[in-house]
C-alpha angles and dihedrals in degrees: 000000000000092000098067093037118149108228107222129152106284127212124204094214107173132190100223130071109253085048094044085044082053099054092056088050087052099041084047099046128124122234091238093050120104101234112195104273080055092055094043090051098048086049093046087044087057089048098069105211126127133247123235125236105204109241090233091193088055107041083052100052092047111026100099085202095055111116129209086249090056095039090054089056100043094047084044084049086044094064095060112092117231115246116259103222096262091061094035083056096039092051092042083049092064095034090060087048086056089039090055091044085068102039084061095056100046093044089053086050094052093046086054117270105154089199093055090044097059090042096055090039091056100042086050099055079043086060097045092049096052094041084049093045110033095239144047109298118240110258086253092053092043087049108042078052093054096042101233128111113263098234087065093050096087106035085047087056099046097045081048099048092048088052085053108054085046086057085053101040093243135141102226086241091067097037094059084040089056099041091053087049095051095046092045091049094046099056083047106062080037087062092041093054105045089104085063093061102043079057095058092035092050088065097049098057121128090040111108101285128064124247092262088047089058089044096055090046093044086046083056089051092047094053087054097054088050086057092047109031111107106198097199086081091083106242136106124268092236093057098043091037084049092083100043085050083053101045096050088050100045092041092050089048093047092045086051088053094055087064131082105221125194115239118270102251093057089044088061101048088053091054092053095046084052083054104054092043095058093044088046093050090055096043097051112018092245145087108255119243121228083256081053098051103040086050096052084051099034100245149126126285079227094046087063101039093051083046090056110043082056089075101073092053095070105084134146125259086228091075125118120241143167128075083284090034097216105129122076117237086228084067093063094052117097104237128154091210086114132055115205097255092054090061087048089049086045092056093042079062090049092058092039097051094049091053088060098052091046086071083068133083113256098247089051083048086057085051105052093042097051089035104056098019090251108175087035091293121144122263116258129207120236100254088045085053090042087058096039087053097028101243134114119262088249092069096047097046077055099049083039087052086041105049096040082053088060093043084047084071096105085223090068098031087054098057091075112024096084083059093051092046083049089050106054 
């Protein structure tokens, strides 16, 4: 649950075009640049208007739709003092200079660095481990998934971390004294700031998620406007974090809606029939039968056959159909989603995004596409994209860094940023 959330660095990967085009305008943005939480919140700042903290006590005495397992978070949240604005500055403050710490380190990895880069790429596969498992990964599982040998993990990460802290002009001493302070500041204003987003979830319920489901994305979206938020602007953090909460609701419930769910009560007979056949298979060497398995939860043979043959017919409108299989499902359902002149904007990006990547080489074009789904493809990781152009990861994380430093240039980022505003 969102209390117990681990706060690792977060991507908004999308499927379709405008989010995956997103992703290259935020991956080529400059740190000077205003992204599109920035620009919200400035608007929201001149407003003047004033954002809401949820009264917790309150919303679980009263929500009728509020569980044990809610009211117990957002009693546990209640307990967390906001920040008055000397110590929201002061912990924004450490969590920038962490944040700078990073952006050192990954900007020495795209301009080349090789040390950098192995570094990055293990603490990465570190992070993805954690976030999958739930916890941190053993050094033979973190290594066999980054493809180096484990002897070679630690003293990688110390010569790396040496040669970071001299990038940064840092003893090691006071990098690592700069990186424990960030993170600990940083959980912090996350912690300070979960009323905040129990009062922008509560407003998004019946739509697709429970109310624990909206906090956590709106947690994810929090954590994103800690790592972002400069406090030298002159606003408060609620009024700037307020869109990325926002964001990381309204996106989750519009990725639940693209997919076709099966009704609870089936959902819940086929986790109980998953579960049967893996106690059954421990407890008797085999794979059940469907005999095996109605018997174990006292049903039909039939029961579990109709159960079963619902599965197939859950399927994501993102799926390809057709003999060349190149329309989505999702394109021969009526919906009125879309007007007219947002198809026509949506083609205008088309062309222009295909302009812009038309400055590229073709092998950094094949990058960029696989690399961030772009014509509706699946992302691919770099080591997938290595084998599918036979070339190491290294080689591709360079022509990625090369090619996002040629979309950075604000000419070609431009072209397409008054389509995405359109768009959203």
């Amino acid at each position: 649950m969102p209390g117990t959330t681990a706060y690792t660095q977060v991507d908004y990967d999308e499927h379709f075009d405008r989010e995956a085009l997103e992703n290259i305008e935020n991956s080529a943005s400059d740190d000077g640049g205003m992204l599109e939480g920035e620009r919200d919140a400035e608007q929201y700042r001149n407003s003047g208007m004033e954002v809401e903290y949820a009264d917790v006590d309150e919303f679980a005495r009263t929500s009728r739709t509020t569980t044990d397992l809610v009211r117990l978070y957002l009693q546990e949240i209640g307990k967390v003092n906001l920040l008055g604005r000397d110590e929201e500055v002061s912990e924004a403050q450490r969590v920038q200079r962490y944040v700078n710490l990073l952006n050192i380190r990954q900007n020495a990895a795209e301009q080349g660095d090789e040390l950098m880069q192995r570094c990055v790429h293990l603490i990465r596969t570190r992070d993805r481990l954690t976030s999958q498992l739930g916890h941190r990964p053993s050094l033979e599982r973190w290594a066999n998934e980054a493809e180096v040998e484990v002897s070679t993990l630690k003293p990688t990460l110390a010569e790396g971390k040496r040669h970071w802290a001299k990038l940064a002009d840092l003893s090691v001493r006071e990098l690592e004294s700069v990186q424990a302070e960030g993170i600990r500041a940083k959980a912090h204003m996350i912690k300070a700031n979960l009323r905040l987003v129990v009062s922008v979830a509560k407003k998004y319920q019946k739509r697709g998620l429970e109310l624990l489901d909206l906090i956590q994305e709106g947690t994810i979206g929090l954590e994103r406007a800690v790592e972002k938020f400069d406090p030298t602007r002159g606003y408060r953090f609620s009024t700037y974090a307020y869109w990325w909460i926002r964001q990381g609701i309204t996106r989750a419930i519009a990725t639940q809606s693209r997919t076709i769910r099966l009704p609870v009560h089936i959902t819940e007979k086929l986790n109980k029939i998953k579960k049967a056949q893996r106690q059954f298979a421990q407890e008797n060497g085999r794979i059940p039968s469907i005999d095996d398995i109605a018997k174990e939860l006292d049903m039909s043979s039939d029961q579990i056959r109709e159960v079963m043959l619902r599965v197939p017919r859950s399927i994501s409108l993102d799926a390809k159909v057709g003999k060349e299989k190149d329309t989505e499902l999702g394109e021969l359902l009526e919906t009125d989603d879309a007007s007219p002149e947002e198809l026509l904007m949506r083609e205008s990006l088309q062309r222009e995004l295909q302009h812009l990547l038309a400055d590229l080489s073709s092998r950094e074009r094949d990058v960029i596409r696989l690399r961030f789904g772009l014509g509706g493809e699946t992302p691919y990781s770099l080591a997938e994209i290595g084998r599918a152009l036979e070339l190491s990861r290294e080689r591709v994380r360079q022509i990625e860094a090369k090619a996002l430093q040629k979309l950075r240039q604000p000419k070609r980022r431009n072209r397409v940023r008054d389509f995405l505003e359109a768009l959203s």
